[in-house]
Kinemage of the C-alpha trace (Angstrom):
@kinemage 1
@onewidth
@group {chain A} dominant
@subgroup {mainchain}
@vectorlist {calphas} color= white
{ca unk a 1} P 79.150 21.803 446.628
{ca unk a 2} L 81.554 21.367 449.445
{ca unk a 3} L 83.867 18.542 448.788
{ca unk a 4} L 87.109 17.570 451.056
{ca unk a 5} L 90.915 17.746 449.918
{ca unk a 6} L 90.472 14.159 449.022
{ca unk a 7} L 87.651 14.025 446.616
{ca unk a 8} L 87.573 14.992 442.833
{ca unk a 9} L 84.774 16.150 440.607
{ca unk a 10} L 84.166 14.754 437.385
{ca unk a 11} L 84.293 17.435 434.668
{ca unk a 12} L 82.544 15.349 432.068
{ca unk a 13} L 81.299 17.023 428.672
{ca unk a 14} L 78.059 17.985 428.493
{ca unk a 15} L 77.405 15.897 425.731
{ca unk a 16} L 79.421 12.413 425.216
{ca unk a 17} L 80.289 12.053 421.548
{ca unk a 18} L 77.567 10.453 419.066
{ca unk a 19} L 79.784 7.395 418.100
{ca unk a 20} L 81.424 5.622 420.973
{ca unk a 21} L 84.154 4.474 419.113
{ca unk a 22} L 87.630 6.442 420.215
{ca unk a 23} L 88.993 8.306 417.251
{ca unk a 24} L 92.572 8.515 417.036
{ca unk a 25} L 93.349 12.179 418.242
{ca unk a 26} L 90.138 12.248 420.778
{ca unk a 27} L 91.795 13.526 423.950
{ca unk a 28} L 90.662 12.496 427.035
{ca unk a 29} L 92.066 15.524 429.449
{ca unk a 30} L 88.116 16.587 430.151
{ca unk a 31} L 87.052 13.282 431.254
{ca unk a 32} L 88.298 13.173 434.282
{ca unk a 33} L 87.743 10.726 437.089
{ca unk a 34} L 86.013 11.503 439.762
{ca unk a 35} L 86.405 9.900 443.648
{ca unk a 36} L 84.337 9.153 446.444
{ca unk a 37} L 85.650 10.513 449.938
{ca unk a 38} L 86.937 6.381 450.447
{ca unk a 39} L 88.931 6.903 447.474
{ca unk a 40} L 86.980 4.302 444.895
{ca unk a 41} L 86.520 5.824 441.443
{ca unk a 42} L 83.360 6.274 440.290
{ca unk a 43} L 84.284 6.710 436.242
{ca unk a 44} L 87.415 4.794 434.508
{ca unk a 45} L 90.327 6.536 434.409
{ca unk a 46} L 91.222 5.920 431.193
{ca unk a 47} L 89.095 6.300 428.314
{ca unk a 48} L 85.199 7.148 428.068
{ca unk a 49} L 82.131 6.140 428.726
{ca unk a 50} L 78.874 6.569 426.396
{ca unk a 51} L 75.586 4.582 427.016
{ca unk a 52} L 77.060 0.995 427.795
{ca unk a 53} L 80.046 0.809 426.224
{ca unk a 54} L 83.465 1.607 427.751
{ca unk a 55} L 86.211 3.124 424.679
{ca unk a 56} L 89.631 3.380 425.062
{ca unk a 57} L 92.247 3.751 422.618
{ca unk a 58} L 96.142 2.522 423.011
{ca unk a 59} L 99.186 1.780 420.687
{ca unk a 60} L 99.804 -2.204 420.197
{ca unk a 61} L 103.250 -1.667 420.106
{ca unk a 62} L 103.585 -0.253 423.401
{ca unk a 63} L 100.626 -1.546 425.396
{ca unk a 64} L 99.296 -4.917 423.943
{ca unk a 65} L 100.898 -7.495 425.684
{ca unk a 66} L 102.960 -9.652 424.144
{ca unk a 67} L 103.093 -12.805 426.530
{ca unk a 68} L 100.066 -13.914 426.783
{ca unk a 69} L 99.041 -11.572 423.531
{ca unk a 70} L 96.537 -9.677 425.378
{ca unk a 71} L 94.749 -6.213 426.093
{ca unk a 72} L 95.033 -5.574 429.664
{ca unk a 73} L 92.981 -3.763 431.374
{ca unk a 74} L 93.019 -1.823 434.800
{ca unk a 75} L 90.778 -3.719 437.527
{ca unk a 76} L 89.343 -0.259 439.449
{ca unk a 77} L 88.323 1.180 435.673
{ca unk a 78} L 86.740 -2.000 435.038
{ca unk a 79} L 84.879 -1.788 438.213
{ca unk a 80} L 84.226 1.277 437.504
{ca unk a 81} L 82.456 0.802 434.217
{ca unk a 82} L 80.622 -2.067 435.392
{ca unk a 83} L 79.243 0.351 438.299
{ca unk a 84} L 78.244 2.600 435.516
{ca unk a 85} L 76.316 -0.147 433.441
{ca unk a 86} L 78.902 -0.967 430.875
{ca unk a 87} L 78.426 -4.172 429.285
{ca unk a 88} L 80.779 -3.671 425.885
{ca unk a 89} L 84.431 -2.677 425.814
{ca unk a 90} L 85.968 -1.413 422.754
{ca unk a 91} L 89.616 -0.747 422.386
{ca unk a 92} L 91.004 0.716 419.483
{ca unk a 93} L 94.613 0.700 418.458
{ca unk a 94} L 95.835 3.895 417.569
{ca unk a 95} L 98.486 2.600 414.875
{ca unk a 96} L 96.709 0.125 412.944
{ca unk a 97} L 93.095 1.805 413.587
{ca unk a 98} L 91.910 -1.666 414.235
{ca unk a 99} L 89.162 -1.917 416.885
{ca unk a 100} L 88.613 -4.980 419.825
{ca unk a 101} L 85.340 -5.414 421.205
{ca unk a 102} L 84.406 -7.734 424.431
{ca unk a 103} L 81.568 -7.548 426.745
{ca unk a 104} L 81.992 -7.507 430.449
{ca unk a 105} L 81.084 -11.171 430.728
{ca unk a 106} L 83.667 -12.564 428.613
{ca unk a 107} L 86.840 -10.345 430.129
{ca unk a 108} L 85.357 -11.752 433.438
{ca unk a 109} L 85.263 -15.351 432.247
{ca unk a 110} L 88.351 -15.957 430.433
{ca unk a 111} L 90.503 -13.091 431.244
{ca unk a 112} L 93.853 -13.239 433.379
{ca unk a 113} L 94.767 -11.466 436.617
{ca unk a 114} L 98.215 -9.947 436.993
{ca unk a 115} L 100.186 -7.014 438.094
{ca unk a 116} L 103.290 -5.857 436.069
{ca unk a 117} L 104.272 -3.067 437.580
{ca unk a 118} L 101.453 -1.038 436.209
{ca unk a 119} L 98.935 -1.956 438.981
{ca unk a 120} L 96.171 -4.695 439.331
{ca unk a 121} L 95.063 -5.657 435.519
{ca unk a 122} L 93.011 -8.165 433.772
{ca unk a 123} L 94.231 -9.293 430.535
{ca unk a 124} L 91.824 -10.952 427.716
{ca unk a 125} L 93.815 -12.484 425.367
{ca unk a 126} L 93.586 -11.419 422.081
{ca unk a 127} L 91.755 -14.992 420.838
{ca unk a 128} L 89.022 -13.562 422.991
{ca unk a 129} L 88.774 -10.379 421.569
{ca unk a 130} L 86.058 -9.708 418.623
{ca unk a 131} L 86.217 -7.047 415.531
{ca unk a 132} L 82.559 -6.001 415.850
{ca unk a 133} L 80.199 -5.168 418.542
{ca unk a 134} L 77.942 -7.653 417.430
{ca unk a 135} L 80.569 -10.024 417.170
{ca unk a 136} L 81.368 -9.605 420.900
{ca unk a 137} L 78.083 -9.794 422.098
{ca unk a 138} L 77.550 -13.120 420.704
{ca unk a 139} L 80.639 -14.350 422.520
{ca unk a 140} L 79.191 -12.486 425.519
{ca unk a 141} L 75.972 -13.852 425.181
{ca unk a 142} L 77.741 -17.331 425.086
{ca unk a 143} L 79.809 -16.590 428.237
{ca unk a 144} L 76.285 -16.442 430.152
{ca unk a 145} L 76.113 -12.573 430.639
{ca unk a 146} L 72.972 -11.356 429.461
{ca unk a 147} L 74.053 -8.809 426.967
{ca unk a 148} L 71.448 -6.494 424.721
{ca unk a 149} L 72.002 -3.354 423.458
{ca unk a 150} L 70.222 -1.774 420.853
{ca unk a 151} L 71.461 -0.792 417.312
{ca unk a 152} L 72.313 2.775 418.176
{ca unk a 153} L 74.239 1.962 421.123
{ca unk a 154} L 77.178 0.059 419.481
{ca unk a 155} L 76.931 1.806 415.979
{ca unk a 156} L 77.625 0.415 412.978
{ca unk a 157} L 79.231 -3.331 412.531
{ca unk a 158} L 81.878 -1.999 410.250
């Protein structure tokens, strides 16, 4: 495949990991990001995707923010996982081990726009944020976004 000095290739494992949910440790240095010759990403940058739901992990006490208390998250890996089908987000703190789940719809619907330095973000304040999949798609569901996944795809409710 011929490709030109601008464009990446994705070097995605052959086979995404059985449970979505980020582990604490799970490195991220093989899922790359790949590009389109315009320069749009075509996976997030940060974190991974398996079947519809976008994982990410972070530490509270450096990322969450703390005016509005929020997750932010980056607008083009958004995009990005909406392009891909995503309709669940999971992130899951790396120093409490404490996951937040929202769907697409809801980040959409009630989240904030800003830039902090950090580049073009949305931030769903943390209100907003649900502690099971199931959870989250019921506040999805009530934000109008047709969200169904089946029982394998967000794992267990724990």
């Amino acid at each position: 495949m011929f490709q030109s000095k601008n464009e990446r290739v994705a070097r995605v494992p052959s086979q995404a990991p059985s449970d979505p949910r980020p582990r604490s440790g799970y490195t991220t240095a093989a899922w790359n990001y790949c590009t389109t010759s315009s320069g749009s990403r075509q996976l997030p940058r940060h974190g991974f995707v398996a079947g519809r739901i976008w994982a990410k992990t972070a530490q509270a006490s450096r990322h969450q923010l703390r005016r509005p208390p929020a997750w932010a998250l980056d607008v083009q890996d958004l995009a990005a996982a909406e392009r891909l089908g995503v309709e669940l987000v999971v992130v899951k703190d790396q120093e409490s081990g404490r996951c937040f789940w929202a769907s697409i719809a809801t980040i959409r619907r009630r989240g904030l726009s800003l830039d902090r330095g950090h580049g073009r973000q949305i931030a769903l304040p943390l209100r907003w944020w649900a502690s099971s999949p199931g959870e989250a798609l019921r506040l999805g569901q009530a934000e109008g976004g047709a969200v169904q996944l089946g029982f394998e795809e967000v794992g267990n409710d724990r």
